[in-house]
N, C-alpha and C positions, 0 to 999 in steps of 0.2 A: 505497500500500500505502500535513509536520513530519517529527522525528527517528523511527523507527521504534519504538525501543523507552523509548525518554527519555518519548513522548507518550502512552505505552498509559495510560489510568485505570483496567484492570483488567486480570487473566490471561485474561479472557474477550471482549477487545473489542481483536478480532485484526488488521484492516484495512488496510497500511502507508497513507498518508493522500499521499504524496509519494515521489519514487525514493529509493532507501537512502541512508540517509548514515551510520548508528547500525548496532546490530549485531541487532536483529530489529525484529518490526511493529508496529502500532497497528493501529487502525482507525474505518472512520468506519460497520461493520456491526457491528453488536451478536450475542453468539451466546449463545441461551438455555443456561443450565446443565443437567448431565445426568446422569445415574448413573454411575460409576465402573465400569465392566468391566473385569473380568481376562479376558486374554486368553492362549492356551496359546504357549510361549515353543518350540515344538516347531520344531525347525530343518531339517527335511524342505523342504527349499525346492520352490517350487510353479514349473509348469512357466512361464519365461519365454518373451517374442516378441519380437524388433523391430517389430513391427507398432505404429501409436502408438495412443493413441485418436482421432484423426480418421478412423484406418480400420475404425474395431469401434464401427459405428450402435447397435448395441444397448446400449450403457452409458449410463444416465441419470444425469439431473444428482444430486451427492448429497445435493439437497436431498429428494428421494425418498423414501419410508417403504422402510428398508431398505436403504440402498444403503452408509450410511457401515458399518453392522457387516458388509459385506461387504469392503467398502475396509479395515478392520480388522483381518479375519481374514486377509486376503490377505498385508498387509503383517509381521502378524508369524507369518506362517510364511514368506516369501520372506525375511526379512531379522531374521535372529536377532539383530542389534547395536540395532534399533528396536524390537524386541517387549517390552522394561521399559519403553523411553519410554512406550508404548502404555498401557503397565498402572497405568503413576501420574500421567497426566492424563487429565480430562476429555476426553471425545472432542468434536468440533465440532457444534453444532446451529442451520444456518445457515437465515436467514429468508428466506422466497421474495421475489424479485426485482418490484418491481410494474411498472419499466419499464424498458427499456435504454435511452433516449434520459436519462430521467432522474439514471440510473445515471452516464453519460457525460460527464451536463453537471456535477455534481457533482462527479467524479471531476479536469474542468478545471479548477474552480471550489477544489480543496482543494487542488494544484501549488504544491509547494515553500511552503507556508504551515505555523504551527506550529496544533496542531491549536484552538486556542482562538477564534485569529484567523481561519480557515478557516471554523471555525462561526458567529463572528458575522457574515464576511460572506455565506454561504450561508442563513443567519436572515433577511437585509434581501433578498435576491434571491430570499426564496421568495415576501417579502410586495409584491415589485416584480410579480411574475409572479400574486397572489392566490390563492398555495398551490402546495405538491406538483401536485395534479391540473391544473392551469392550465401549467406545465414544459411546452409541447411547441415543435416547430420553432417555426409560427408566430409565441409569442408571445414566443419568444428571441430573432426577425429584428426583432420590432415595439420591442426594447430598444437603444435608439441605443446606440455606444461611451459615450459625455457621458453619458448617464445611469447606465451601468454606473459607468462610472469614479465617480459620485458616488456609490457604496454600496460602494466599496471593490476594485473589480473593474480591472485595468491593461487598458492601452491591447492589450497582445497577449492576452490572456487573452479581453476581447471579440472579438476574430478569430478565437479558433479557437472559442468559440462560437457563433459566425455561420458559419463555415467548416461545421462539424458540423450546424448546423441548415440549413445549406444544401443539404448530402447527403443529409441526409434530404428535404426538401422535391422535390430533383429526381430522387430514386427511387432514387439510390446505394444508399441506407440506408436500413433501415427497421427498428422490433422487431420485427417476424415475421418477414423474410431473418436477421436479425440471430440469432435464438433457432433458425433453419434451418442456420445456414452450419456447414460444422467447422473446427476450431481453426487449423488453415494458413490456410483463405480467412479466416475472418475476422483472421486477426492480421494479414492486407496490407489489407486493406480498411480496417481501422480507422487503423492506422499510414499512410495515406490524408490520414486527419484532419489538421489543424493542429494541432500542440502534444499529439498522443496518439504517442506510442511503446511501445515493445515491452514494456517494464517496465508501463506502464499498461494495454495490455490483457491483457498476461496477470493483472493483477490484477481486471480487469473478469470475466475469465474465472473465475476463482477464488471470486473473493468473491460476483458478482454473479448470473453465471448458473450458478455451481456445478459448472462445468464437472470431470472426474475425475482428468484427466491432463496438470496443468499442471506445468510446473517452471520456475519462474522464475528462471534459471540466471544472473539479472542481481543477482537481489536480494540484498544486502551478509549479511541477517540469516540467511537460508537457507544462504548459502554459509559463513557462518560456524557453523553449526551441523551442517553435513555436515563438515566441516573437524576440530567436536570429536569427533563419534559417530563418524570413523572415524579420528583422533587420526592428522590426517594434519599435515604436518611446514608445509605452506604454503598459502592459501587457496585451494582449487579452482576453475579456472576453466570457460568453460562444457561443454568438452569431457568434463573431466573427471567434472562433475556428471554430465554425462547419462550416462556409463561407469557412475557407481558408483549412480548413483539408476535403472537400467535395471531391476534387480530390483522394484523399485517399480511397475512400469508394470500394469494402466494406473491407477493409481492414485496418482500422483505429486502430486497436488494435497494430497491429506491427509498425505505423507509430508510436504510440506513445511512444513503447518500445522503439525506437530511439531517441525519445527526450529525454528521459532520461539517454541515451546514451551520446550525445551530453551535457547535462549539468554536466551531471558526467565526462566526458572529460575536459570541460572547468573548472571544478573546481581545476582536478588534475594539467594543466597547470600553474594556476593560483596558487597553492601552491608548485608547481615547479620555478616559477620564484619568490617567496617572497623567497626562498635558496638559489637562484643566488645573 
């Protein structure tokens, strides 16, 4: 998803870049600016399921014409305490995915880095590789450690890219199973990987293939902003979340772009009034 909300360069570039250590995200996807909707604060709460979304095939990803004012409309009629957040931000307009291997490797490649120095060296490792389009297995195997390690890349950091491109090469993995599987298979499959866990792919999930019904009930920033919208006394942990973000389903992914929202809001306030 660097510090999460320390490293954002704008309200709009959402991504945490590294597991939480701050109180909301960054990002290393960009999300286009969009008209401001109001949305009806009508507290008729809409019928919930436990069913999650890996068992409801029919929900697209909400990079989809359509799918986020649906995820909108849903969320503030199930959840009268989120339907203002809704109404005074930006909603999210997130850009299609070109590859999940690419996604991935990048994703190892920005771990625990502050976002500057992430990007310089993902800069020399795209011109190692001869571009974006050139990122795939083979030419990540054909990049010794000793080379990596000379553009800024550690010793374990090229193992779980080798690791990664290895699964894919021997048929584990692939982007077409990958953009196939749902949300349970793929979060063991990936968590598989070297050096990918559950925080990162639910953010692969999120950010990259737009998946609807993530809650990433690890992330520091999200939990702290479930924490303030429901002005609960201690930070909720992950039981809890999933209790109180149930109403959310299956649209959990964008409730919790909101929180993030929300605690990126409350920061700015809060370093607006240390000037006054």
């Amino acid at each position: 998803m660097g510090k999460p909300i320390s490293r954002s360069h704008s309200l709009l570039l959402h991504k945490p870049s590294s597991p939480p250590l701050s109180t909301t995200s960054s990002s290393k996807i960009s999300f286009q600016s969009r008209k401001i909707r109001k949305l009806s604060t009508n507290k008729t709460t809409s019928t919930t399921t436990a069913i999650t979304s890996t068992s409801i095939p029919h929900l697209k990803p909400l990079s989809h014409k359509g799918e986020i004012e649906l995820a909108l409309d849903h969320l503030s009629k199930s959840d009268p305490l989120l339907a203002p957040l809704l109404n005074s931000h930006e909603p999210p307009a997130l850009n299609p995915c070109t590859s999940p291997f690419l996604s991935l490797t990048k994703s190892i490649l920005f771990q625990q880095l502050a976002t500057n120095a992430a990007k310089s060296i993902y800069t020399r490792f795209l011109t190692l590789c001869c571009g974006e389009s050139q990122v795939n297995p083979d030419t990540v195997l054909s990049l010794t450690a000793q080379k990596l390690r000379e553009i800024g890349v550690s010793g374990r950091k090229a193992s779980y890219l080798h690791d990664l491109a290895e699964k894919y090469q021997n048929g584990s993995l692939s982007d077409a199973s990958i953009l196939e599987m749902d949300d349970d298979m793929l979060l063991n499959r990936l968590t598989e990987v070297k050096g990918i866990g559950v925080w990162s792919v639910h953010m692969f999930m999120l950010f990259s293939l737009h998946r609807p019904d993530v809650l990433p009930v690890g992330d520091l920033g999200v939990r702290k902003g479930v924490q303030s919208l429901y002005r609960l006394k201690d930070l909720p942990q992950a039981l809890e979340m999933e209790q109180i973000c149930e109403k959310w389903k299956p649209y959990r992914s964008v409730g919790s772009w909101y929180m993030w929202r929300l605690m990126e809001a409350k920061a700015l306030a809060n370093k607006t009034a240390k000037k006054t």
